[in-house]
C-alpha positions as MATLAB code, in Angstrom:
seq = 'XXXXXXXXXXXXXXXXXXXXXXXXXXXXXXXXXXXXXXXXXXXXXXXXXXXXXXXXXXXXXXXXXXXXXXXXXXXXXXXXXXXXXXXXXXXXXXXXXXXXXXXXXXXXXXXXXXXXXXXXXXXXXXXXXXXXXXXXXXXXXXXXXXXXXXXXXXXXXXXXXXXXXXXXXXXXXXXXXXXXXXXXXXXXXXXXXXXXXXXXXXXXXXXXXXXXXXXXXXXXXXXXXXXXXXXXXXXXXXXXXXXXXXXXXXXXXXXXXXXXXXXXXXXXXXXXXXXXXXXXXXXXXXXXXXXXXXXXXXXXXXXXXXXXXXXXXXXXXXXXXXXXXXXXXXXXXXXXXXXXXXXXXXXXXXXXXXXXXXXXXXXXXXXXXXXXXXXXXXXXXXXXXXXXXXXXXX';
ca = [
     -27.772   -1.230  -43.985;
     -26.638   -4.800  -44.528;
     -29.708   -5.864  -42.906;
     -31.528   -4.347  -45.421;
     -29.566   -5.904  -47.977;
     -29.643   -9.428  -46.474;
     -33.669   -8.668  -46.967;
     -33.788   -7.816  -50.267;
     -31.366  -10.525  -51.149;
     -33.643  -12.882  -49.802;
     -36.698  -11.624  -51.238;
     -35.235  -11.618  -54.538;
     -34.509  -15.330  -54.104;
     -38.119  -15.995  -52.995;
     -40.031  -14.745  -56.237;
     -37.052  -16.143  -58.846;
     -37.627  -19.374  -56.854;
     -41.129  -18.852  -57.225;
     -40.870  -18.039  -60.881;
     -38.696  -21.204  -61.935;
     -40.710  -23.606  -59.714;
     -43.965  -22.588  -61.211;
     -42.401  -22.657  -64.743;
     -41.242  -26.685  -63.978;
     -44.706  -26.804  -62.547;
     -46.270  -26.406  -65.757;
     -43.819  -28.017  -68.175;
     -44.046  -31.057  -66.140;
     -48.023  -30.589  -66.395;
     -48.534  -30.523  -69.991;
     -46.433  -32.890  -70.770;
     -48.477  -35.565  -68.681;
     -51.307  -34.005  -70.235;
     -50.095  -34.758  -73.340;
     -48.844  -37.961  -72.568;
     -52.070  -39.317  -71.047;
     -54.117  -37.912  -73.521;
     -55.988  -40.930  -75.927;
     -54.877  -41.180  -79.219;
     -57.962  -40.457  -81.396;
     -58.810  -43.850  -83.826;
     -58.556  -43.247  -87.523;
     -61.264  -45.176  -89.328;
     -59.836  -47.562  -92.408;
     -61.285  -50.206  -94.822;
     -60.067  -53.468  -94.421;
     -59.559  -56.732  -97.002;
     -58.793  -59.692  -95.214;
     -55.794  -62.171  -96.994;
     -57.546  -65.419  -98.638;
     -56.146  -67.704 -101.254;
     -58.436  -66.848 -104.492;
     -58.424  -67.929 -108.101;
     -56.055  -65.586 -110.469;
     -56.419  -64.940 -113.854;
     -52.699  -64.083 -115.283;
     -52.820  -61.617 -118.543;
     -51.090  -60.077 -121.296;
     -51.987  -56.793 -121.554;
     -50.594  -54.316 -124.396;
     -52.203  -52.134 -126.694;
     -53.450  -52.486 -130.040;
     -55.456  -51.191 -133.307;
     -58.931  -52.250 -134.293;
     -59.657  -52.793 -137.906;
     -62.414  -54.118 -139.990;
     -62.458  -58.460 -140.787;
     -62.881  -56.956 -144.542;
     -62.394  -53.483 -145.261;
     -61.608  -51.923 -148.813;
     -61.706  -48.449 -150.867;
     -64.268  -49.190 -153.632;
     -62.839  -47.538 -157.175;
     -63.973  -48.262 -161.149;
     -62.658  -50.093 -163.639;
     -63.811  -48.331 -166.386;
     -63.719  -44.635 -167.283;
     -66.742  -42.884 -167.673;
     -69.947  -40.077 -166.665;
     -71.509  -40.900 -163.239;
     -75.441  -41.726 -164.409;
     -76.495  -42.637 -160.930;
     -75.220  -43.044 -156.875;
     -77.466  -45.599 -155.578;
     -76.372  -45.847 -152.072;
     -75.812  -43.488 -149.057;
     -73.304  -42.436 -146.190;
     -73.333  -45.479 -143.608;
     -75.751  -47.468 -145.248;
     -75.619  -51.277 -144.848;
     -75.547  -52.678 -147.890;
     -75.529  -56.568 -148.939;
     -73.150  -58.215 -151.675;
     -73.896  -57.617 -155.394;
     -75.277  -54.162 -154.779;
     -75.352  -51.592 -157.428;
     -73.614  -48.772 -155.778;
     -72.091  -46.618 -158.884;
     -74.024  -46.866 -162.181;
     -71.878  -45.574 -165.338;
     -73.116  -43.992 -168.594;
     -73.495  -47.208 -170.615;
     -75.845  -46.285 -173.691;
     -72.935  -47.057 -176.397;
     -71.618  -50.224 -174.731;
     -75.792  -51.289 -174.440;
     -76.101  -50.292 -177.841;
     -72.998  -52.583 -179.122;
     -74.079  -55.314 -176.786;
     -77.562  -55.789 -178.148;
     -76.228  -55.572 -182.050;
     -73.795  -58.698 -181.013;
     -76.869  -60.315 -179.491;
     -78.992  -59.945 -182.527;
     -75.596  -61.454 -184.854;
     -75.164  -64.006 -182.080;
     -78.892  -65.100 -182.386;
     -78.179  -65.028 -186.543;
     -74.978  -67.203 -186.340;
     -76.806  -69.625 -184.200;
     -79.992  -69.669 -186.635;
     -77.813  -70.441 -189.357;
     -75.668  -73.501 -186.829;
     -79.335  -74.895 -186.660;
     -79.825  -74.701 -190.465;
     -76.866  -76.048 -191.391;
     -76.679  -78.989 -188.522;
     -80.643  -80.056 -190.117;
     -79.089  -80.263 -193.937;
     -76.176  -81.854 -192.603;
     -78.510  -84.210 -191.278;
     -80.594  -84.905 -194.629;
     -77.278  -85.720 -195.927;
     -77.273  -82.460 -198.592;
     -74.637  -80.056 -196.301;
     -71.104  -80.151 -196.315;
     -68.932  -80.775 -193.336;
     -67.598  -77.578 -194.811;
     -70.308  -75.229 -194.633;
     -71.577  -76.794 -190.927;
     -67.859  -76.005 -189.377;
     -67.891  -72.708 -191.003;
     -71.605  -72.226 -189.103;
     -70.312  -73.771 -185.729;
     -67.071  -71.607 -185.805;
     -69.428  -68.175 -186.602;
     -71.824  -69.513 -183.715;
     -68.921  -69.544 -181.257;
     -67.405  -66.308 -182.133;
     -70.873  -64.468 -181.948;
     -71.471  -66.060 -178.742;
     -67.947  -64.872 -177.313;
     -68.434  -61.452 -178.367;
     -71.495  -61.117 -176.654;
     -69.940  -61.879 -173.202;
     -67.317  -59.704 -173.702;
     -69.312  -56.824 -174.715;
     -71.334  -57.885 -171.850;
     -68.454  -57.779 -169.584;
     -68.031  -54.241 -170.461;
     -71.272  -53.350 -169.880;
     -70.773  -54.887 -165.964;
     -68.091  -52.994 -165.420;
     -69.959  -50.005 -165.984;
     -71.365  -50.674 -162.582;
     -69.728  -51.214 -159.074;
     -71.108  -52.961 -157.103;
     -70.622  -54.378 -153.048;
     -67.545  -56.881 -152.898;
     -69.219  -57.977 -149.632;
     -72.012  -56.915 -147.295;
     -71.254  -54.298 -145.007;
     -71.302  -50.535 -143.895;
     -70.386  -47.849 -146.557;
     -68.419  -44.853 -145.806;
     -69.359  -41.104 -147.172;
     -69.840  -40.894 -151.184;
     -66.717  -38.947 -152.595;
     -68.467  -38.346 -156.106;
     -71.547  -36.553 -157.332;
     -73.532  -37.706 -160.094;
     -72.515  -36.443 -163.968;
     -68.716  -36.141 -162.485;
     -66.455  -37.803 -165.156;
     -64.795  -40.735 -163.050;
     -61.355  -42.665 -164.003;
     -60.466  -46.020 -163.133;
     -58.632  -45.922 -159.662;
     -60.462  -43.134 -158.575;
     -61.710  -44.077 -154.789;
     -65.654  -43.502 -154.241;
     -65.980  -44.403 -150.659;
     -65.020  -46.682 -148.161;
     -66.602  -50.206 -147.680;
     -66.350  -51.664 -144.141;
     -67.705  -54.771 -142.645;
     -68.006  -53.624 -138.845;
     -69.797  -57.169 -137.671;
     -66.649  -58.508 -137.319;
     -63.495  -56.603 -136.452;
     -59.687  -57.698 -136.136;
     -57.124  -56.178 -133.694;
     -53.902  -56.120 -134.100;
     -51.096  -55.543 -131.255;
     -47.405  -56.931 -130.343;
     -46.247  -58.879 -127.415;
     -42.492  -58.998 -126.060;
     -40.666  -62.230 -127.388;
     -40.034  -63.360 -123.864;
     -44.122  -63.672 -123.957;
     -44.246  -65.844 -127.518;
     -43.969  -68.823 -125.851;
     -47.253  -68.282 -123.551;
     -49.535  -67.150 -127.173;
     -51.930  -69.925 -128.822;
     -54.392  -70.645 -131.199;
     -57.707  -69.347 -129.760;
     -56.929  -67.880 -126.655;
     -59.425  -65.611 -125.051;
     -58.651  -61.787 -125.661;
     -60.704  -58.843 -123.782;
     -60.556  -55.393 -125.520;
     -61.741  -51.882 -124.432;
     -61.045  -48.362 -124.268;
     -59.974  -48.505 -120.542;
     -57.972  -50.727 -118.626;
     -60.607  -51.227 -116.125;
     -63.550  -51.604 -118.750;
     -63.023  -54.161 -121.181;
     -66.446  -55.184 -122.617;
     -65.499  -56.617 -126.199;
     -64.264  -60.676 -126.498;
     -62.370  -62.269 -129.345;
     -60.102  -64.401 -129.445;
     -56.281  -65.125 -131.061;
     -56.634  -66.016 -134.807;
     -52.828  -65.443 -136.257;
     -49.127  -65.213 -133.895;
     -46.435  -63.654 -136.383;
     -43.735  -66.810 -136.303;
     -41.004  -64.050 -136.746;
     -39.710  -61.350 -133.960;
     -38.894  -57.848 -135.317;
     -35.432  -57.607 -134.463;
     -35.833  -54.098 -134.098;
     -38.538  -53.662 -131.234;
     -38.038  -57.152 -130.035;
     -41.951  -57.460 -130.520;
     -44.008  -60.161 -131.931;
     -47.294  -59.058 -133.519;
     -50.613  -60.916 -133.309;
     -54.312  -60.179 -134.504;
     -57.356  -61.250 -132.973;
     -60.738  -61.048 -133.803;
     -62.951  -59.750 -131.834;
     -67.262  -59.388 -132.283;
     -68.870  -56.478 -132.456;
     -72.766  -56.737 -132.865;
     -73.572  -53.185 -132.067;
     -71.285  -51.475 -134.068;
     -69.496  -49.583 -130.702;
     -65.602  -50.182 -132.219;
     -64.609  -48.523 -135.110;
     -61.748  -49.369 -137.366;
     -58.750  -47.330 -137.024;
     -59.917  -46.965 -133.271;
     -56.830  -47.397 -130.467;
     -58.590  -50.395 -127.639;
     -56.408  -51.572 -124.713;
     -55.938  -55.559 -124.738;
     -55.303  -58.296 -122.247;
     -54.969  -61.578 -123.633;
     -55.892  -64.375 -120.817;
     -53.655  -66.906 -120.019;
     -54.703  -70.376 -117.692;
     -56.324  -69.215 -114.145;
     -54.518  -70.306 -111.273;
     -56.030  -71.296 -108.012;
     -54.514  -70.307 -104.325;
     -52.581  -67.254 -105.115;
     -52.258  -64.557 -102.626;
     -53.573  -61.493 -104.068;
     -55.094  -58.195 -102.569;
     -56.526  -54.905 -103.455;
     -53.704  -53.035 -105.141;
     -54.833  -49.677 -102.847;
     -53.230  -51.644 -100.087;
     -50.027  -51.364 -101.085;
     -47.544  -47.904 -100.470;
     -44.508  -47.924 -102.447;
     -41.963  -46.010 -100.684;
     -37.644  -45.201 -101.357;
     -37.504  -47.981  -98.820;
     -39.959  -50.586 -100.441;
     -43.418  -51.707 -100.408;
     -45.234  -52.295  -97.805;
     -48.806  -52.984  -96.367;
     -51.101  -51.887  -92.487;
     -51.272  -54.973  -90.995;
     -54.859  -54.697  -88.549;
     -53.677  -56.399  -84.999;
     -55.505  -56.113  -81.575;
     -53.856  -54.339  -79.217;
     -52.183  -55.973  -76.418;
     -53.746  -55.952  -73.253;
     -51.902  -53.904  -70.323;
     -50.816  -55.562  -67.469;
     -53.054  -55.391  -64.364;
     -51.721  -52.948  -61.767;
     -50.695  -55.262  -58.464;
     -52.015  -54.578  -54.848;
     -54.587  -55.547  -52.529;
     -56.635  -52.839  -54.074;
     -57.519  -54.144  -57.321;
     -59.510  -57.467  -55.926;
     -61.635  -55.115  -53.471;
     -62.342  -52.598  -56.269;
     -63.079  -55.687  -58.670;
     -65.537  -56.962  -55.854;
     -67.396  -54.026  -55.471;
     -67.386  -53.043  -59.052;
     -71.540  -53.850  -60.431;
     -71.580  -56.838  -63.158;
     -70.455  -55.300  -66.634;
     -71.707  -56.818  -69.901;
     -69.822  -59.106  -72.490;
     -66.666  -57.223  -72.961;
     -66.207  -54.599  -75.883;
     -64.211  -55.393  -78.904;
     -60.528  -54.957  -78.478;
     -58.941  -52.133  -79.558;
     -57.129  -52.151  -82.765;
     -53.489  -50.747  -83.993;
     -51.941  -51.339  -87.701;
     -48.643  -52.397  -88.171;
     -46.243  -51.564  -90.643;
     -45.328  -54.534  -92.916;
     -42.876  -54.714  -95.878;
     -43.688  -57.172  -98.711;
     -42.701  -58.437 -101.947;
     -44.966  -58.302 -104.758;
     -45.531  -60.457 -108.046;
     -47.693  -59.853 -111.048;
     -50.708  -56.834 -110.831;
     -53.920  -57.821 -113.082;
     -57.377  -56.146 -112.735;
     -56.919  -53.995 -109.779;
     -55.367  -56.251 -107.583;
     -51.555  -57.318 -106.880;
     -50.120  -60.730 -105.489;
     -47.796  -60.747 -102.566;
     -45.428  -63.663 -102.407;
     -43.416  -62.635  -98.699;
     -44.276  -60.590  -96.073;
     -47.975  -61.211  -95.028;
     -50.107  -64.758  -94.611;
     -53.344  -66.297  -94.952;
     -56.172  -63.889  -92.698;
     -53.793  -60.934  -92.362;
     -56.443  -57.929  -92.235;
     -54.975  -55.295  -94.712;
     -55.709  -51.481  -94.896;
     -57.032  -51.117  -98.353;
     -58.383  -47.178  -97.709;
     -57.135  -44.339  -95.225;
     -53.611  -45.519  -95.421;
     -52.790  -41.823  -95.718;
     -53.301  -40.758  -92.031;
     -51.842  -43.671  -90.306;
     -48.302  -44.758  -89.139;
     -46.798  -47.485  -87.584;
     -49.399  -48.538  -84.221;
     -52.270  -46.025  -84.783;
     -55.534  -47.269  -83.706;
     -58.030  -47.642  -85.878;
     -61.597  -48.186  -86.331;
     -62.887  -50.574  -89.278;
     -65.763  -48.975  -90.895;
     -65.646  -51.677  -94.330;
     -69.086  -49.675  -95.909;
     -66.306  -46.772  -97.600;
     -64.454  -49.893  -99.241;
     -63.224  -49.018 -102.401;
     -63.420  -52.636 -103.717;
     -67.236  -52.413 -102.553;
     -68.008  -49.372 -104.699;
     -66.184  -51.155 -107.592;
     -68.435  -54.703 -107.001;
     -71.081  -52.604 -106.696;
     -70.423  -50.856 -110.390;
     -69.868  -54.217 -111.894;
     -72.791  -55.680 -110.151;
     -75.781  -56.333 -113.095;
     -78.526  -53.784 -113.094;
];
């Protein structure tokens, strides 16, 4: 019986033996399996650090109005006769744009004409006999002074007759008529909208702590986007005052617009350009991560080269290995930097600590990789390529 039992006991030991050594058995194989298994290469864009020129800005938002913009109204009361212009028509200076009912003011003008011509008929008359020596110094001032008056009443009358009419303050593009013809119109009653889009104005503020880098002429760029700012003018007024409210200065420029595209009233994104500055550090703002810890940037650094394993082996196996060709390009790993960053202007930020000149930077795929993943540079998905590309002239 306790043979028996010394039997079992033993074969019982045998298979959980058996079971717990295969078990380690396999643990210990996967995890050299895992261990020796490659890492697979993440492909990334690349900008390498260089020293370039940097143009430092200003950039705020602003308003676009019109150089000369005004809502046209009469002077004098009276029955629209005639609308002799039409929604966004150009129209030059002196135009006739509203013509009022002006028979009894025509009719009053040409009876002061006809007295004028009489009064001056009878100046000539008297200035002859005055001559002959048989008129009166008398009669010829009484003649000059009826002259004069004659002649004054006709340009006021003829003054009234003018304002009958409005016309174009100064060339430019009118807005929508806001009267019909026969509509009785009183003076101050707006009829449309006169704009002179050739030349627009913008006007924006700047912090004070910025006043001090604002002149006379400096370059200004102006567009809808931040990225896309096709429209140049230039600073033409710098408010001397701060609000001491917002802290803000305001200043207008004036910007060209031959083609009509900006629109007064119309919100535009500005960047005023200050001096350029040569040999600043500056790179692709997509290669820098912000993070609770800081900023930082993939640094693109060969990998280094294992040590080769010692014996008398190695020589033999390098003797009777066949003659390989040039060797392959090393591998590469990124590397984790932190950096400090300056100013940020047109898509790209300067870093002042943290990498240095011909650093290769990860500007795309930044997202899959962690500190010494290899990688593969592949620079034909660069994102500043596509954007050089976009700008490039067609």
């Amino acid at each position: 019986m306790i043979k028996r039992l010394i039997i079992a006991l033993v074969l019982l030991v045998l298979v959980v033996g058996g079971i717990v050594g295969f078990n380690v058995f396999r643990d210990n194989a996967i995890q050299q399996f895992f261990a020796n298994m490659p890492v697979a290469s993440v492909t990334v864009a690349t900008a390498k650090v260089e020293p370039a020129p940097w143009t430092p800005g200003i950039e705020t938002i602003g308003t676009v109005n019109a150089s000369q913009g005004v809502d046209l109204t009469v002077e004098q009361a009276g029955i629209i006769k005639d609308i002799k212009f039409a929604a966004n028509q150009h129209v030059n200076q002196g135009d006739v744009l509203i013509q009022l009912d002006d028979t009894v003011q025509q009719a009053d003008l040409a009876a002061s004409k006809a007295q004028a011509a009489l009064d001056q008929q009878s100046l000539d008359r008297a200035m002859e006999l005055q001559r002959r020596g048989v008129g009166s110094e008398v009669a010829l001032d009484a003649a000059r002074a009826a002259a004069t008056t004659s002649a004054s009443q006709v340009q006021k009358l003829q003054a009234v007759v003018d304002q009958k009419q409005l016309r174009a303050p100064f060339s430019g593009t009118i807005g929508i008529p806001k009267v019909d013809d026969g509509q009785y119109l009183a003076p101050g009653t707006i009829v449309a909208t006169l704009q002179d889009l050739e030349t627009m104005r913008a006007d924006f503020s700047v912090p004070e702590q910025q006043l001090g880098l604002l002149k006379i002429g400096q370059p200004v760029g102006f567009g809808v986007a931040a990225e896309d700012m096709p429209f140049k003018g230039s600073v033409v007024g710098i408010d001397p005052k701060v609000d001491p409210q917002s802290r803000l200065v305001s200043v207008r420029a004036e910007i060209t617009n031959p083609e009509g595209n900006l629109s007064p009233g119309q919100f535009v994104r500005v960047r005023v350009e200050l001096p350029e500055e040569d040999g600043v550090l500056a790179v692709p703002q997509t290669a820098l991560t912000t993070s609770l810890y800081g900023d930082y940037v993939y640094v693109v650094r060969p990998t280094e080269a294992k040590p080769a394993a010692a014996g008398a082996a190695a020589p033999a196996a390098a003797s009777a290995a066949p003659a390989q060709p040039a060797a392959a390009e090393p591998a590469l790993v990124v590397k984790q930097v932190f950096v400090k960053v300056g100013r940020r202007s047109e898509g790209r930020v300067e870093i002042t600590e943290g990498v240095a000149l011909g650093d290769e930077l990860v500007i795309a795929g930044q997202n899959r990789l962690t500190n010494g993943t290899p990688v593969k540079v592949d620079n034909t998905v660069s994102p500043t390529a596509s954007a050089n590309a976009k700008a490039a002239p067609k």
